[in-house]
N, C-alpha and C positions, 0 to 999 in steps of 0.2 A: 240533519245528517248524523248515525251514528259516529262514534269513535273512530269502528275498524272500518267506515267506508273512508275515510281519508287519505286519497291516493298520494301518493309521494313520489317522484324522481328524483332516484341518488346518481352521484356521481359511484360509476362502478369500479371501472377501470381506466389507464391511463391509455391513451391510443397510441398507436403504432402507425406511423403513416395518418390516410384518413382518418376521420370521427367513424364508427359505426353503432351500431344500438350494441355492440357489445359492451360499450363504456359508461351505459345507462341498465340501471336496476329500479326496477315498480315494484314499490310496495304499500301495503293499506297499513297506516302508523297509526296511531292515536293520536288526537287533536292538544298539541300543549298547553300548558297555561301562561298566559304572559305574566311578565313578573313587572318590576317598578321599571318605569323609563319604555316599556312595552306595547305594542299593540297586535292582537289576534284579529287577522284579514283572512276575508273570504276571495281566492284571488280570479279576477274577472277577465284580464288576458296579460299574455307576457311575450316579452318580446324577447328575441335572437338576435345577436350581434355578432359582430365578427370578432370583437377582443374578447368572446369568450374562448376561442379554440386555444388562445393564450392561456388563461386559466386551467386548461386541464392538459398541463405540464410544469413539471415542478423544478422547471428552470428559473434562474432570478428575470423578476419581471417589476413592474411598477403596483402591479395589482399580486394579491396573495394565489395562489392556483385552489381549484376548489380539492375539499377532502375528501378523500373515498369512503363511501357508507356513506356521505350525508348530501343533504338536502341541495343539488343545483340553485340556483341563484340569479336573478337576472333584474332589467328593469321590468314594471309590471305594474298593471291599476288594480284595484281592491278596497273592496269593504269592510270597514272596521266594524267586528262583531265586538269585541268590547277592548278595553281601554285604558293601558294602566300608566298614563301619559296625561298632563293637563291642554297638553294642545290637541289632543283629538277626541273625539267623541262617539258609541257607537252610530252606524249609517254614515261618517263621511267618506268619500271616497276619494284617495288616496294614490298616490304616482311616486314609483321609488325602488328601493330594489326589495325584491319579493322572492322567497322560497317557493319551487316546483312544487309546491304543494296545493289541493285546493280550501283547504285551511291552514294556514300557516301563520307562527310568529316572527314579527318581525323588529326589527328597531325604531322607537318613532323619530329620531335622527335620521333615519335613513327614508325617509318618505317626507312628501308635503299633500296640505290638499290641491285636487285638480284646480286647474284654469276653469273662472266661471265659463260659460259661453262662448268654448272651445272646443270642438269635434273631441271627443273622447279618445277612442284610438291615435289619435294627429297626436294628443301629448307626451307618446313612447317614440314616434316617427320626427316630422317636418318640425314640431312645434318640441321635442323632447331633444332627448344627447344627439341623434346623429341629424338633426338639424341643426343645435350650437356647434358639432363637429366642422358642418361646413361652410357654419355661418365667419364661424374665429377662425379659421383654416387658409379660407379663401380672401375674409375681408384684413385681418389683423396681419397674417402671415404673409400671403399672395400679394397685398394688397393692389388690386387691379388699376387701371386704367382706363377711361372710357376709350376706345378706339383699338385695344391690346386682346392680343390673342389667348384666350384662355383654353387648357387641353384638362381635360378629365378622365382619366381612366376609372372602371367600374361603374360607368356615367351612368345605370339604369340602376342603381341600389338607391338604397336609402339614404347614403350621404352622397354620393355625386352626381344622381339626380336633381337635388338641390344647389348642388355646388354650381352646374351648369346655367339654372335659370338667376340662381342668382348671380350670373357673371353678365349674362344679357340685362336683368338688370342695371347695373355696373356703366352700360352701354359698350361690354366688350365683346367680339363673336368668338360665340362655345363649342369647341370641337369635343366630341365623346368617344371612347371607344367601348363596345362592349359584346359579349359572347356570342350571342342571338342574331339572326335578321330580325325576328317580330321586334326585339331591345332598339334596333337600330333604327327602325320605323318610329317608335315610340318617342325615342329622344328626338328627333327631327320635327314626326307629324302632329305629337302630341304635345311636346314640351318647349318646342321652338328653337332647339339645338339649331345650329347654322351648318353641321355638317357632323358625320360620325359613321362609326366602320364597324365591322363582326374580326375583332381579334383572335378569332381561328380559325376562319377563312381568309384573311388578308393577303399570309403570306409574308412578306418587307414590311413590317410596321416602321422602319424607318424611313422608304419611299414613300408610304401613304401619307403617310405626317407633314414629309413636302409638299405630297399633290395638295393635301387638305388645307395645311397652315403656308400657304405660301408666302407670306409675310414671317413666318418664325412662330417658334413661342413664345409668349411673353410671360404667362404663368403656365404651369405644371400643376397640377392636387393629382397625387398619386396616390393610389387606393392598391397596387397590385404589386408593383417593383417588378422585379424581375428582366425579361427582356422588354418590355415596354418600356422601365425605364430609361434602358439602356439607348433605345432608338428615338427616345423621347432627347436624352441630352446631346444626339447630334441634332436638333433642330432646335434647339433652344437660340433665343435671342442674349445676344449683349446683356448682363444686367439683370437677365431673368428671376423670378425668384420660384421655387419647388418646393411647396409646404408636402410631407412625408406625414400623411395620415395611415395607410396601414402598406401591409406589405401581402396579401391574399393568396396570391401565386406562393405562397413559401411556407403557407402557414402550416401544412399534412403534409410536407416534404421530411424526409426522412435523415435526408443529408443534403448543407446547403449547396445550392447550386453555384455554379460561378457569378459575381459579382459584375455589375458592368465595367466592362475593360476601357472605360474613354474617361473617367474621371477628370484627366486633366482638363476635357473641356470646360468642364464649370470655371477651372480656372481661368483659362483663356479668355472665356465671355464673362467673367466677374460675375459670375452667376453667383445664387446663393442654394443650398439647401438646406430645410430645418424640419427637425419632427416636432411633432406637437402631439400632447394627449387630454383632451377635451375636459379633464378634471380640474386643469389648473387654472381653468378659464371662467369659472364660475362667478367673476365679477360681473362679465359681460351678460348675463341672464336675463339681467331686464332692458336694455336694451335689444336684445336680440329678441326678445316674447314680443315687445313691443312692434318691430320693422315686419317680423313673419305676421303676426296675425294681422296687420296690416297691407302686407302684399300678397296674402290667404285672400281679405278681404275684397282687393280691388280686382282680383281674378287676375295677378301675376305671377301666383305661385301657384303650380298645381302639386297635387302630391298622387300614390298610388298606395296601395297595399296589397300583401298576399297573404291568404289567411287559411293557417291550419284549423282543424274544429276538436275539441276536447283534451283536455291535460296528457293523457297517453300519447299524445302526438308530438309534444315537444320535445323530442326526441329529432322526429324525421324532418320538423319545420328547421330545425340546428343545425342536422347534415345537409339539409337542400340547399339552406342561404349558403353553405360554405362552400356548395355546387354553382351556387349561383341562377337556381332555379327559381331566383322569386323578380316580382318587377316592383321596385319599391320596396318596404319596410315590410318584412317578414314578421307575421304573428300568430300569435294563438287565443284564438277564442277557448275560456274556460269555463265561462257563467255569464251569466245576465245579472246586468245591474238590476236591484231588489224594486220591483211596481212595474219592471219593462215589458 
């Protein structure tokens, strides 16, 4: 690959409301050189999250916001073409965060090599961040009960898809809710949901929540806020506990919307709520690599993906998941690993 084919996505602009491609700029850069502590990757897919729509606002956040003019940023697999790091080598490949670029430098800090004899893509999805999201979220936060109700909103992405199956693991029945009828089929027929609804056909998300969880809730993973929350803490249980992994409904909002108006109830039922951000959790890694590839294994975890095709696309694969047009871990195929 010459120099000037070296496509890039920068961050362009800041958004207004929604994401649109107005906020992304393509251009053919030059390939850098890495310097000491370094490695130059050939990047082979990257993935989209939802804490990036955070990033491209330069409000105070826990993560820095990305810079205009330069390179987007994300998790992502890739091959080291060379190497200016004693822990890596050219050809290994590589899981970490990666520049929109398809050659790009990166930190070798900021990457590891892949899981041997690990589905490839699975280690940005179920076996990467937003599988520890809803492994530490659900297990460490939630901490379930076998027999207890567990409710999931955004239950067909990437992290509450998991959140779900592994509450049935748990032995507790998983209520989801999510956008789609096909979403709602999926979580049921596919993934063994015990029961879940199309949140913009419903109508009373907070009747539904009775009809469904007629027992109460006993955990919460909220993935969306907004009024699901809201209809979520009138049926909460005594003692409840509401891990606050993201907030989706608010994130392209312009001006916030009203807050839920029933707070007191957590007090009432001694509920708990807490947020959590998946980076702090990093003890727990090997434990959690350990339980997924092991209930990957015995065919208790399933997982899904949706996949854009070529780096010019990660643009639209970033506005889609914030749409919620993906079923599982939204990604981008960039290249083929090198003999494939």
């Amino acid at each position: 690959m010459s120099e000037a084919s070296n496509l890039s996505i920068l961050f362009g602009a800041w958004p207004k409301g929604w994401v649109d491609e107005s906020c992304f700029t393509h251009e053919l850069r030059a390939v850098e050189t890495p310097s000491e502590g370094q490695l130059l990757v050939r990047t082979l897919v990257l993935s989209v999250d939802p804490y990036m729509r955070g990033r491209m606002s330069n409000a105070k956040s826990y993560i820095p916001p990305f810079a205009i003019g330069k390179p987007i940023e994300s998790g992502g697999i890739g091959e080291v073409l060379h190497s200016e790091s004693p822990l890596f080598s050219a050809g290994d490949v590589v899981v970490g965060v990666l520049p929109w670029q398809e050659q790009g430098v990166t930190a070798a800090k900021s990457v590891r090599k892949v899981t041997p004899d690990a589905p490839l893509t699975a280690q940005l999805g179920v076996l990467g961040m937003p599988g520890l999201t809803a492994y530490v979220g659900l297990l460490d936060i939630g901490k379930p009960k076998a027999g207890e109700t567990v409710f999931v909103s955004g239950a067909a992405g990437a992290v509450g898809s998991i959140v779900g199956q592994l509450a049935k693991i748990q032995g507790c029945r998983a209520v989801g809710s999510a956008g789609t009828d096909n979403k709602v089929r999926y979580l049921v027929e596919e993934l063994g949901f015990d029961a879940a609804f199309n949140y913009k056909t419903v109508g009373d998300q907070r009747k539904k929540l009775k009809e469904l969880c007629p027992s109460g809730i006993d955990v919460y993973f909220d993935n969306v806020g907004g009024e699901t929350l809201e209809a979520v803490i009138w049926n909460l249980n005594d003692h409840a506990r509401v891990p606050l992994c993201g907030m989706i409904s608010m994130y392209n909002e312009t001006e916030l919307p009203p807050g839920p108006r029933n707070l007191m109830e957590l007090v009432r039922r001694r509920a708990r709520m807490e947020g959590f951000i998946v980076s702090d959790h990093g003890h727990r890694n090997q434990d959690f690599t350990r339980d997924v590839l092991g209930f990957l294994a015995e065919g208790r975890l399933k997982h899904s993906e949706t996949f854009f095709d070529g780096l010019a696309q990660a643009p639209r694969a970033l506005i889609g998941m914030l749409k919620g047009e993906n079923v599982g871990k939204m990604l981008v195929r960039v290249a083929s690993p090198a003999g494939s």
